[in-house]
Phi, psi and omega in degrees: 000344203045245184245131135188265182236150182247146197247144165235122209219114182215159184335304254182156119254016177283148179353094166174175183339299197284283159342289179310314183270274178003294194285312161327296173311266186308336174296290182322322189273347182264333174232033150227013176217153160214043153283130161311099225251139180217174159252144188220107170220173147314357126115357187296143177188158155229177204278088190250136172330295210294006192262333146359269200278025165244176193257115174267139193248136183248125180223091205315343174281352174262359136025158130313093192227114189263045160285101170255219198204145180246028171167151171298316125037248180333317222269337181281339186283311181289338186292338177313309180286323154330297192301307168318302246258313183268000162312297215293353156298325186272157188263148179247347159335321189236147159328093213250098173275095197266115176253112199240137187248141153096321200324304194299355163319333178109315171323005196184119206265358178270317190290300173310300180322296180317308161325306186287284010152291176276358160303311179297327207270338182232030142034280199271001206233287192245162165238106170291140186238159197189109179248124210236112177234335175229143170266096183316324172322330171262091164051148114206062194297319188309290163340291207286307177320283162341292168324287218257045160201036206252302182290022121129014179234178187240124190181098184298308200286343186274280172006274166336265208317276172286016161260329163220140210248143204248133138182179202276359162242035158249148168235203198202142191236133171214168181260358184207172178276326195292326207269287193318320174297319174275351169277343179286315096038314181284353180093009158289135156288144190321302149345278211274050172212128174253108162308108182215103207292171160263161185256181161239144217228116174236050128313305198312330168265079214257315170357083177285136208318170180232124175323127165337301173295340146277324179335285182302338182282342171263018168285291172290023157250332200267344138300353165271346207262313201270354191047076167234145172275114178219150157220120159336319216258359191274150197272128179288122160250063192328122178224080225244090193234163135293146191273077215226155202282309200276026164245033164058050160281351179295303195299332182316304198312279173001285229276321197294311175304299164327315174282319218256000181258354168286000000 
């Protein structure tokens, strides 16, 4: 393809995950590339240095939105102006590579349509990347509803269809196999889904490891300090999620009480 411009395109910048990999992402590109790199977001941000220096298309419609629609009809009509909104934002001179985190998650019943819609309008010009890290289908009911009702009927198959949306230059990215496996199942081909695991950057780890037995002792001072229940003698289960229902802390707590009752 040669050298051109890279688009990164997600809900937000506010704290989470995705951020991390963004910010990650433009660290890499910057010193081993010299395509151009920007962001296409809802314009949602906190204040972080490292985003300072990249160039932002802020596009106030990728929003959040539990917005539906009373025909696809409609729901395709707004996705257009979107689709537009953000062409006219990208430089086409050059080749574009628009990297989308997320979309098919749903936050916005619009954002995937708009996606497909500017891939079709621009064929020879941009290339969609579509990276898949969550599914509404795994407990997101709110999400998931939204998906298969947006278009003012309950419709599995239009659903599919506009949460991961098909031509020939969108392709699709996932971090596990387990993610790549449930997209071959929507009927993507096997070709357009790139395994691409996340890495880790262990610069980050200039520490050197600590024996179990100090480990634990700054575990326990920094539990006494903080007035937390901690004990030495109990079996640890790192478990490093957000503290959110659908990431099974209950079943964690369980499985923690069970190992330490053996």
């Amino acid at each position: 393809m040669g050298n051109f411009n890279y688009y990164v395109l997600h809900w937000h910048l506010k704290q989470s995950g995705v951020r991390i990999v963004i910010e990650n992402m433009h660290e890499a590109l910057s010193k081993y590339s010299k395509n151009n790199f920007s962001i296409i977001s809802s314009g949602q941000q906190e204040a972080v240095d490292s985003l300072k220096r990249i160039k932002q298309i802020k596009i106030p419609e990728l929003s959040y939105s539990k917005e539906k629609f009373s025909s696809r009809n409609k729901l395709e009509k707004k996705a257009t102006k979107i689709a537009i909104k953000i062409e006219n934002k990208l430089d086409l001179t050059k080749q574009c590579v628009i990297h989308s985190h997320n979309i098919n998650l749903f936050k916005n019943a619009t954002a995937s349509t708009a996606l497909k819609i500017l891939a079709k309008r621009n064929p020879k010009k941009v290339t969609l990347l579509m990276q898949v890290h969550d599914f509404a289908e795994d407990d997101r009911k709110p999400l998931l509803d939204l998906m298969l009702t947006c278009t003012g009927k309950r419709d599995q198959k239009v659903a599919g269809e506009l949460a991961f949306p098909q031509e020939k230059n969108i392709f699709y990215m996932t971090i596990n196999s387990r993610d790549k496996r449930l997209l071959r199942k929507t009927g993507i081909l096997n070709e357009k889904i790139f395994l691409y695991p996340n890495a880790i950057n262990i610069s980050k780890f200039k520490q050197k490891p600590l024996k179990e037995k100090r480990l634990l002792e700054l575990i326990n001072n920094y539990a006494k300090r903080e007035g937390f229940n901690f004990s030495m003698k109990r079996k640890i289960l790192l478990y490093p999620v957000k503290l959110i229902q659908r990431k099974n802390i209950a079943e964690a707590i369980l499985l923690l009480k069970l190992i330490n009752n053996k």
